[in-house]
VEXVO-58791 format. One record per residue (C-alpha): residue in one letter; residue number from 1; x, y, z. Coordinates in nm, 4 decimals, padded with zeros to 6 digits. Example, Ala and Ser with C-alpha at 12.3 -4.5 7.8 and 13.67 -1.06 7.14 Angstrom:
% VEXVO-58791
+------+-------+----------+----------+----------+
| kenu | kelum |       c1 |       c2 |       c3 |
+------+-------+----------+----------+----------+
|    A |     1 |  01.2300 | -00.4500 |  00.7800 |
|    S |     2 |  01.3670 | -00.1060 |  00.7140 |
+------+-------+----------+----------+----------+
//
This chain:
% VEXVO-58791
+------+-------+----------+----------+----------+
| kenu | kelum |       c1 |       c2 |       c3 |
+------+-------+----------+----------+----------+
|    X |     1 |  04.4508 |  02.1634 |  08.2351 |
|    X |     2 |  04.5537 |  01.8470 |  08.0621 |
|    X |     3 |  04.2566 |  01.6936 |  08.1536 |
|    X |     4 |  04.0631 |  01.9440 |  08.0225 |
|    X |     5 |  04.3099 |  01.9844 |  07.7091 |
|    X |     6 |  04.1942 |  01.5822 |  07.6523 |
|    X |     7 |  03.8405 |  01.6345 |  07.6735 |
|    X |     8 |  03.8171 |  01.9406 |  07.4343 |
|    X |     9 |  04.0030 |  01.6794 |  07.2038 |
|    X |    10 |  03.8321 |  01.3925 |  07.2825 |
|    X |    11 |  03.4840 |  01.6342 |  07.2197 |
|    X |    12 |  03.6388 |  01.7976 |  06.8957 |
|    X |    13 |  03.6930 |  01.4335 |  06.7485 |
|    X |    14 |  03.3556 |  01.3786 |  06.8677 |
|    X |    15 |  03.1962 |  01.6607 |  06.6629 |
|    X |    16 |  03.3889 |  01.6189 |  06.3335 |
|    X |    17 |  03.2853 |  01.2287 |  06.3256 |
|    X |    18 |  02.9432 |  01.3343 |  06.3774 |
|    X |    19 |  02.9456 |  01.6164 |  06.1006 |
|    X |    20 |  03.1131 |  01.3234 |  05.8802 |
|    X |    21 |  02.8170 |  01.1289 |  05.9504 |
|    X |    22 |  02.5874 |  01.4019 |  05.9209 |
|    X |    23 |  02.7445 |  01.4548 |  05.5619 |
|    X |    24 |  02.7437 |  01.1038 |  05.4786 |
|    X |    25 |  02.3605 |  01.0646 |  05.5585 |
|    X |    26 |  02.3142 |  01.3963 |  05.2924 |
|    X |    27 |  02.5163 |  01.2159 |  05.0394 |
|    X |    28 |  02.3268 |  00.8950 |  05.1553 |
|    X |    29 |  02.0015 |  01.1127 |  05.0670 |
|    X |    30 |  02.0778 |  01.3409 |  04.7942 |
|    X |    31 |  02.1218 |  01.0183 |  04.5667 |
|    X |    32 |  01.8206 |  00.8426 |  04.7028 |
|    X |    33 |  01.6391 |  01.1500 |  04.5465 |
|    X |    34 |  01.8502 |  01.1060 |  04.2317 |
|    X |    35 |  01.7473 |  00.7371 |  04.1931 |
|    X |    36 |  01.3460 |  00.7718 |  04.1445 |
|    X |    37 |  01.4716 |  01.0694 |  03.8785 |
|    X |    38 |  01.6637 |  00.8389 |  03.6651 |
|    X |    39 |  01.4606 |  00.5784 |  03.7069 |
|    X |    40 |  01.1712 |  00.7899 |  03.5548 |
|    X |    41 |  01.3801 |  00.8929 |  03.2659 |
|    X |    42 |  01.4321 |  00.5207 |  03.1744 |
|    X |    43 |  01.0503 |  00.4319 |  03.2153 |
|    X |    44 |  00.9920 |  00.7094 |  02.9620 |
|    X |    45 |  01.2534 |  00.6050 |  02.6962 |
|    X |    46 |  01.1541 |  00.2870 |  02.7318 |
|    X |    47 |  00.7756 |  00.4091 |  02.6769 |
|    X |    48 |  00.9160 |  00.5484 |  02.3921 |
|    X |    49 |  01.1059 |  00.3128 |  02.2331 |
|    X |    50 |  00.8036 |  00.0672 |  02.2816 |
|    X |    51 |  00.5571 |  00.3054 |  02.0882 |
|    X |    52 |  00.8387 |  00.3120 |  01.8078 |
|    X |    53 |  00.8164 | -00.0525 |  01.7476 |
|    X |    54 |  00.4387 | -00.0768 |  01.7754 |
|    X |    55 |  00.4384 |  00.1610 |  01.5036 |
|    X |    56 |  00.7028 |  00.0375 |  01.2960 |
|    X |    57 |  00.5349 | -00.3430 |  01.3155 |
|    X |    58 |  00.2024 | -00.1875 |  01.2468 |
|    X |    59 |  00.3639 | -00.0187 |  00.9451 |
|    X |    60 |  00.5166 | -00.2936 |  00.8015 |
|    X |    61 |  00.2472 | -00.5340 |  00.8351 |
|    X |    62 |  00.0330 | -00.3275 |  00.6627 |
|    X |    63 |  00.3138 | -00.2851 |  00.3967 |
|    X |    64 |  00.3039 | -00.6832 |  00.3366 |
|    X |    65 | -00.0858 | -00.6876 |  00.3681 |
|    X |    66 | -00.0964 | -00.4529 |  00.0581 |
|    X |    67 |  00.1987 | -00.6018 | -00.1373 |
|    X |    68 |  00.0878 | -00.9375 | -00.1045 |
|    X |    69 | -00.2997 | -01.0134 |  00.0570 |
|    X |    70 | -00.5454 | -00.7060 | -00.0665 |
|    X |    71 | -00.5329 | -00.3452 | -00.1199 |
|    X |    72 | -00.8430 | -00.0996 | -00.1210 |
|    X |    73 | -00.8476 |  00.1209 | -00.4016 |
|    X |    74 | -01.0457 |  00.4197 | -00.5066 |
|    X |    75 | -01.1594 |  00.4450 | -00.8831 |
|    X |    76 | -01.0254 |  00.7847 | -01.0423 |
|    X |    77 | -01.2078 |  00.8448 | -01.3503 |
|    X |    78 | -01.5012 |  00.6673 | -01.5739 |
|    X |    79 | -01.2639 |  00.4660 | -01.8083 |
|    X |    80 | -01.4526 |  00.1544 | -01.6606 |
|    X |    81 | -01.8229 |  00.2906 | -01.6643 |
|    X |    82 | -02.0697 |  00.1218 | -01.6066 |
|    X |    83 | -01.8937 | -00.1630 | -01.4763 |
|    X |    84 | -01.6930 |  00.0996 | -01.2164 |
|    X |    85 | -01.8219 |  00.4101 | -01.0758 |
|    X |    86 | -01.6268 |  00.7365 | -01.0086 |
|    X |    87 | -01.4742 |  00.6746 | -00.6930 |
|    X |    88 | -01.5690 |  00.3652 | -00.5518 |
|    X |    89 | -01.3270 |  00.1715 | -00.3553 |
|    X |    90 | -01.2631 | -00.1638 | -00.4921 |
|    X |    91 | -01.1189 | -00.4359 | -00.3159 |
|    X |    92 | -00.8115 | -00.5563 | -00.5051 |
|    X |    93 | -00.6049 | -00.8943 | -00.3985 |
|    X |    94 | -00.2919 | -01.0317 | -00.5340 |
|    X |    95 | -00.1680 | -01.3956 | -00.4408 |
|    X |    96 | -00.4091 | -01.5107 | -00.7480 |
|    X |    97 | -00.1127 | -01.3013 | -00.9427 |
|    X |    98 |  00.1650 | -01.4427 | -00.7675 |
|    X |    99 |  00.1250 | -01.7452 | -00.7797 |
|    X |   100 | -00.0636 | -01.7910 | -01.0879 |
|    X |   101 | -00.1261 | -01.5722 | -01.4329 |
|    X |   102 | -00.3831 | -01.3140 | -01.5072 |
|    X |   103 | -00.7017 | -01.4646 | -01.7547 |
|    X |   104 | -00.8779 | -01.3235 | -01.9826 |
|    X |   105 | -01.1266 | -01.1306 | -01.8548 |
|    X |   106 | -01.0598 | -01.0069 | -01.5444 |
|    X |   107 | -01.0685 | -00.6434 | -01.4344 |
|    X |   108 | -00.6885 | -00.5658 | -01.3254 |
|    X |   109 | -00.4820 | -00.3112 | -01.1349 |
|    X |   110 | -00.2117 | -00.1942 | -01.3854 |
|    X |   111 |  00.1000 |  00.0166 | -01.4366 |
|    X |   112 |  00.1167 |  00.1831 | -01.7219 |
|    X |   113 |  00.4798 |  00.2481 | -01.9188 |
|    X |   114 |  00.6755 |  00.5706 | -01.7413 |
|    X |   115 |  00.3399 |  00.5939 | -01.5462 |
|    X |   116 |  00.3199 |  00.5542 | -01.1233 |
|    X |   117 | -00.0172 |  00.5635 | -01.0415 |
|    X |   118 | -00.2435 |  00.2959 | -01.0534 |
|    X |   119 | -00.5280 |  00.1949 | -01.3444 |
|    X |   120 | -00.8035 | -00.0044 | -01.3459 |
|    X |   121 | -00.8874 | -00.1802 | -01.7362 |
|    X |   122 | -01.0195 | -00.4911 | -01.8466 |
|    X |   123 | -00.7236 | -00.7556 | -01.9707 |
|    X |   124 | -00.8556 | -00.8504 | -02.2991 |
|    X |   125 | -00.6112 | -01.0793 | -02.4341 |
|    X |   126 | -00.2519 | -01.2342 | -02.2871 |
|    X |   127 |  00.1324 | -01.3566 | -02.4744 |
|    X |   128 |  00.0273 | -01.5443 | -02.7724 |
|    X |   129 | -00.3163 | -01.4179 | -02.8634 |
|    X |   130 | -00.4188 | -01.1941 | -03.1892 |
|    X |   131 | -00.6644 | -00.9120 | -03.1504 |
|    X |   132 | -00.8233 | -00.7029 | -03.3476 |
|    X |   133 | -01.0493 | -00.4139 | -03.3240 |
|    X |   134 | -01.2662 | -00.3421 | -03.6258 |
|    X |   135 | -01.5516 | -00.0738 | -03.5710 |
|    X |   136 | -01.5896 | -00.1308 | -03.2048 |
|    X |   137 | -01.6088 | -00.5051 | -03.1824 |
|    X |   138 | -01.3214 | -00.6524 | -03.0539 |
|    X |   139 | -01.1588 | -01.0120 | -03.2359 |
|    X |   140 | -00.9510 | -01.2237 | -03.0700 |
|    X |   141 | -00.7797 | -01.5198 | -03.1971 |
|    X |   142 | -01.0177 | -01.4589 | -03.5044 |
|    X |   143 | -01.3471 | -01.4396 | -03.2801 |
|    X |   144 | -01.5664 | -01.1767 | -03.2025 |
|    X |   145 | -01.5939 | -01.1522 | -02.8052 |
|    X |   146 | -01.9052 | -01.0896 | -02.6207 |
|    X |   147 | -01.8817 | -00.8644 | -02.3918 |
|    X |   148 | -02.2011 | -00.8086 | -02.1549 |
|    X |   149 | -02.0450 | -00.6116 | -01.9368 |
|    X |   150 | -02.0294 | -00.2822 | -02.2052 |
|    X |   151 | -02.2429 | -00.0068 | -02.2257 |
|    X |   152 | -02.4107 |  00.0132 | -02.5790 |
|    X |   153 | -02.4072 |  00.4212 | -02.5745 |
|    X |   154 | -01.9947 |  00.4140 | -02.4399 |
|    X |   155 | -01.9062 |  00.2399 | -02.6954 |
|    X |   156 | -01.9776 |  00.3682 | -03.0734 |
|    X |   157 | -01.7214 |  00.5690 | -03.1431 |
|    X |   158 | -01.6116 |  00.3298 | -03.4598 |
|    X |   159 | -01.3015 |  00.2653 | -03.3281 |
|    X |   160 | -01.0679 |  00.0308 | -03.5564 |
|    X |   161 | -00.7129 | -00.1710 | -03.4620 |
|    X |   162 | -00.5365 | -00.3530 | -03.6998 |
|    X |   163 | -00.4993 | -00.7232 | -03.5921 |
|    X |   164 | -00.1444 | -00.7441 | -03.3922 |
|    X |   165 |  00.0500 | -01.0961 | -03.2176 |
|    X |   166 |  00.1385 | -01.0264 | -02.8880 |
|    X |   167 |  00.4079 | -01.1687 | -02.7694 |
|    X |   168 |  00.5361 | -01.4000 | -02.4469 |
|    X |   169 |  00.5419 | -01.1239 | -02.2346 |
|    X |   170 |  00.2518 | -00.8843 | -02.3882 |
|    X |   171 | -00.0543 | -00.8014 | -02.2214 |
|    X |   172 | -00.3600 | -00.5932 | -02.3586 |
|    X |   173 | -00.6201 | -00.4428 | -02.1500 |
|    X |   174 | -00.8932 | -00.1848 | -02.2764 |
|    X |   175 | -01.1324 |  00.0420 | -02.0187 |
|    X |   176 | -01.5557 | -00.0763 | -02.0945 |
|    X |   177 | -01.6327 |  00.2406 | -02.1523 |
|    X |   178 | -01.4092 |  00.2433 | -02.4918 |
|    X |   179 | -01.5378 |  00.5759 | -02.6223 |
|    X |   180 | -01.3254 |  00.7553 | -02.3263 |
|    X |   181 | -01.0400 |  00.4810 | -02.1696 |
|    X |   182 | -00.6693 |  00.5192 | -02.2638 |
|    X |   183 | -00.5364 |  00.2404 | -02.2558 |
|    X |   184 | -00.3726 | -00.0715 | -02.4495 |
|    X |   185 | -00.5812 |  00.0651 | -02.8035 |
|    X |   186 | -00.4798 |  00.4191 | -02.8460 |
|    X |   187 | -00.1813 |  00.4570 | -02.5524 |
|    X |   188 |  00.0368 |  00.6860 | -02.8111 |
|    X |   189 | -00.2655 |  00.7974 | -03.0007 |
|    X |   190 | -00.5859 |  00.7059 | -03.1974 |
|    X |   191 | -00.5127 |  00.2643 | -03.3061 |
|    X |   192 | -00.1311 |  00.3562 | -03.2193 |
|    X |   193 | -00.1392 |  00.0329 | -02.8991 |
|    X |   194 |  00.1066 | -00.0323 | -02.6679 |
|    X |   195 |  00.1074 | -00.3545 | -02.4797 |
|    X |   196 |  00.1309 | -00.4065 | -02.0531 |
|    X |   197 |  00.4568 | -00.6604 | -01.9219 |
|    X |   198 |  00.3599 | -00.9086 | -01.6755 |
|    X |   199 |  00.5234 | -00.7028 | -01.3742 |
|    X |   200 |  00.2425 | -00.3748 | -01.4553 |
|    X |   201 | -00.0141 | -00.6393 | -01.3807 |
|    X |   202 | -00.0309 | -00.6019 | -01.0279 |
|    X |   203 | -00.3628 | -00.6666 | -00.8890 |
|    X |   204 | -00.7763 | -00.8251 | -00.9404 |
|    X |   205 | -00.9972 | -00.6366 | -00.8776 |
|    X |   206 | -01.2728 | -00.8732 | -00.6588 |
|    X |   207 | -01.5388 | -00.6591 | -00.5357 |
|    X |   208 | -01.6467 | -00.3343 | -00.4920 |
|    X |   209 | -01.6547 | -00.2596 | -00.1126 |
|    X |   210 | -01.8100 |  00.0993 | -00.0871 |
|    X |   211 | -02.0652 |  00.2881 | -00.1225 |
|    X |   212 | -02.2213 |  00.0237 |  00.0935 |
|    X |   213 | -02.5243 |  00.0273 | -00.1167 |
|    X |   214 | -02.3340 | -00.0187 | -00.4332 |
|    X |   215 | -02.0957 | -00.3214 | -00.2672 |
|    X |   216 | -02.1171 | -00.5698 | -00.5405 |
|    X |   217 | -01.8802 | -00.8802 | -00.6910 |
|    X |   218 | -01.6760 | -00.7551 | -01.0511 |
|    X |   219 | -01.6049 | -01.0383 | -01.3062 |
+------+-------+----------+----------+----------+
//
């Protein structure tokens, strides 16, 4: 009886260690399952996280590229017929502005006063100059300009501006086709001109880029 007292003992002892085992080697299992889980869910974030900065470098690159290199820009209007064409994209760059000074001349991207969107105009005279409008042909610092680039038939309206100094931080700009441009001339109403700051200049306009036909230099 004892000895068989001993080996029901000896078996129960047996059996438990065994189910401990067997319990152990579910455990064992169950998080060998849970690994590849959690594993997948930190290939995913990281997925994630890597698209994010893609993204966010591609966005801010681009936000330097236009702030600084070039910007494409579509015309809006025919304040610059014929030299600019009702939406054509110009190409527009801007070290030439910050590191130097707009010329005379040159076809600019502007800001007007209380104004956000962009306009296109002709700078026609810079801090220091005089200029005068009388009947369409425009005087400064006392001489009559040629200006090629103007379209006879835009520009015979008779339009008259009485000679004004601008001053160190005074810009003027005018559209080519004067007969229907607001800008520096009449910006508060017929010969009632308002001068651009330095900071509204913010771009030259260097080409025009489409319709592909049309692509062309602008001086």
């Amino acid at each position: 009886m004892q000895t068989d007292d001993g080996k029901a003992t000896v078996d129960s002892a047996e059996a438990q260690q065994q189910q401990a085992g067997a319990e152990a080697d579910g455990a064992q299992g169950t998080a060998a399952q849970a690994d590849p889980q959690g594993k997948k869910k930190k290939n995913v974030m990281k997925e994630i996280l890597s698209w994010v900065l893609t993204l966010g470098s591609a966005v801010l690159i681009a936000l330097v590229i236009r702030s600084f290199l070039f910007e494409p820009i579509r015309v809006d209007g025919e304040s610059m017929c014929d030299t600019l064409q009702n939406n054509e994209i110009m190409f527009v760059t801007k070290p030439e502005y910050i590191f130097g000074e707009p010329q005379r001349g040159d076809v600019v991207i502007c800001k007007y006063p209380g104004r956000t969107e962009n306009f296109v105009k002709r700078l026609m005279a810079v801090p220091g100059d005089t200029i005068e409008v009388r009947k369409n042909v425009v005087f400064v610092n006392g001489e009559a300009l040629e200006e090629p680039y103007l379209t006879e038939t835009r520009n015979k309206n008779g339009f008259s501006m009485a000679l004004m100094t601008l001053g160190e931080d005074d810009f003027f700009v005018m559209g080519d086709n004067r007969d229907n441009s607001h800008d520096s001339r009449n910006y508060y109403g017929w010969s009632s001109p308002a001068t651009l700051h330095r900071s509204q200049i913010v771009g030259h306009v260097r080409f025009v880029v489409f319709p592909f036909d049309k692509v062309r230099g602008i001086d």
